[in-house]
N, C-alpha and C positions, 0 to 999 in steps of 0.2 A: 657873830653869826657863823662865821669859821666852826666855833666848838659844838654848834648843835649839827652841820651837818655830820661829820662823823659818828657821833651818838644817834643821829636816824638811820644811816646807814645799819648800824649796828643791830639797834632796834627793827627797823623794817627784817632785816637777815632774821632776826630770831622770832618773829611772828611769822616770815613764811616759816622759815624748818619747825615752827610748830605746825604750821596748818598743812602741811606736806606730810609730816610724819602721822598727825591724824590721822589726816586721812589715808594716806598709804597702810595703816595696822584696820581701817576701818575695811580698809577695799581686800586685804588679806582675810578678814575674818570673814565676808561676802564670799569668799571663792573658797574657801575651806566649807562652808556651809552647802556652797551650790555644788561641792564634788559630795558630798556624804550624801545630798539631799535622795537624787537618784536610786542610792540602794534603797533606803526607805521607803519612797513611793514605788517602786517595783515589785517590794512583800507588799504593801499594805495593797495594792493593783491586786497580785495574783488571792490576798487572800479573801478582796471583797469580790472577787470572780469564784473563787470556789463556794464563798458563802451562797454569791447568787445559784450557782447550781444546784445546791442543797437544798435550797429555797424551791428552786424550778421542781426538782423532783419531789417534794413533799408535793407539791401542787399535783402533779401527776401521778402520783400514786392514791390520791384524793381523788381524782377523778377516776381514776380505775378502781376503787370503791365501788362508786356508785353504778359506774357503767362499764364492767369486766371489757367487753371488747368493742373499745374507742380507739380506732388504729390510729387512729393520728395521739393518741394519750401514750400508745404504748411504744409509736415510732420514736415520740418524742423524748420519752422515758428512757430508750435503748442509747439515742444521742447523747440524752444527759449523762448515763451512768460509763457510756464509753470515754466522754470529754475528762470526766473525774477518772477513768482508768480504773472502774470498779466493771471490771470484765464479767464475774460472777456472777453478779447482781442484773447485766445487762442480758444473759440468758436464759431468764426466766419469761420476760415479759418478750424478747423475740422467739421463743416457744411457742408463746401465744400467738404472735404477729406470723407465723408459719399455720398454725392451726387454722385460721384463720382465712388465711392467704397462702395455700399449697402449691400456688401456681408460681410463687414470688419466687425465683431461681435464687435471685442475689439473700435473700432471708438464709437460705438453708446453707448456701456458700460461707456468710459472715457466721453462722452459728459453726459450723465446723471447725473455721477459724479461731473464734471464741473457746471452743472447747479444747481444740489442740493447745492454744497457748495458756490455757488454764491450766491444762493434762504437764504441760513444761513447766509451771510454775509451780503446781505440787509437789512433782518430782526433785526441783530445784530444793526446795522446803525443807521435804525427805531425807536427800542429801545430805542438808546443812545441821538436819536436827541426828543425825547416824553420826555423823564426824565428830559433832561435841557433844557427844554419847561414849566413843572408841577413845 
């Protein structure tokens, strides 16, 4: 009885340091995963939000088809196309949102805005396409 318990000791020892080691490479591979996981969902995040705005503005330019001056189509229009940073695009339909509404201070403020930092991103452009030109 002597002889077996040494050989269980033995044995017990080597079924934990397997089941230890398992799972320790199991719990490594879990944390290696849940650190990459993060960048992943933060593109796939930002790019099913930019799809959504895409989305949103086909919709709104649909509606402004049909019914040219829908302020709330074109307020909304001016929102989407600022979130996406399509500056250009957002001073056509706040054109309108001033025609419209000549009284709106804040309209003719943000288009001037809009136009200046346009007017700075031209020139930037300009700049960049003179230099690897010379």
């Amino acid at each position: 009885m002597s002889e077996k318990k040494p050989l269980q000791k033995i044995l017990i020892l080597a079924l934990v340091s397997a089941f230890l080691g398992s799972t320790g490479i199991m719990a490594v591979g879990l944390f290696s995963d849940a650190l990459q996981q993060p960048e992943e969902s933060a593109t796939s995040e930002a790019e099913l939000i930019i799809k959504e705005l895409q989305e949103q503005e086909k919709g709104y330019e649909k509606v402004l088809e049909r019914e040219p001056e829908n302020l709330f189509a074109l307020q909304r229009l001016v929102q989407i196309r600022l979130q996406m940073n399509n500056l250009t695009g957002a001073i056509q339909p706040l054109e309108k949102l001033i025609e419209l509404n000549p009284e709106q201070s804040e309209y003719k403020e943000l288009l001037d805005r809009l136009k200046q930092q346009v007017g700075e991103v031209d020139k930037g452009d300009e700049e960049h396409k003179e230099a690897n030109t010379n």
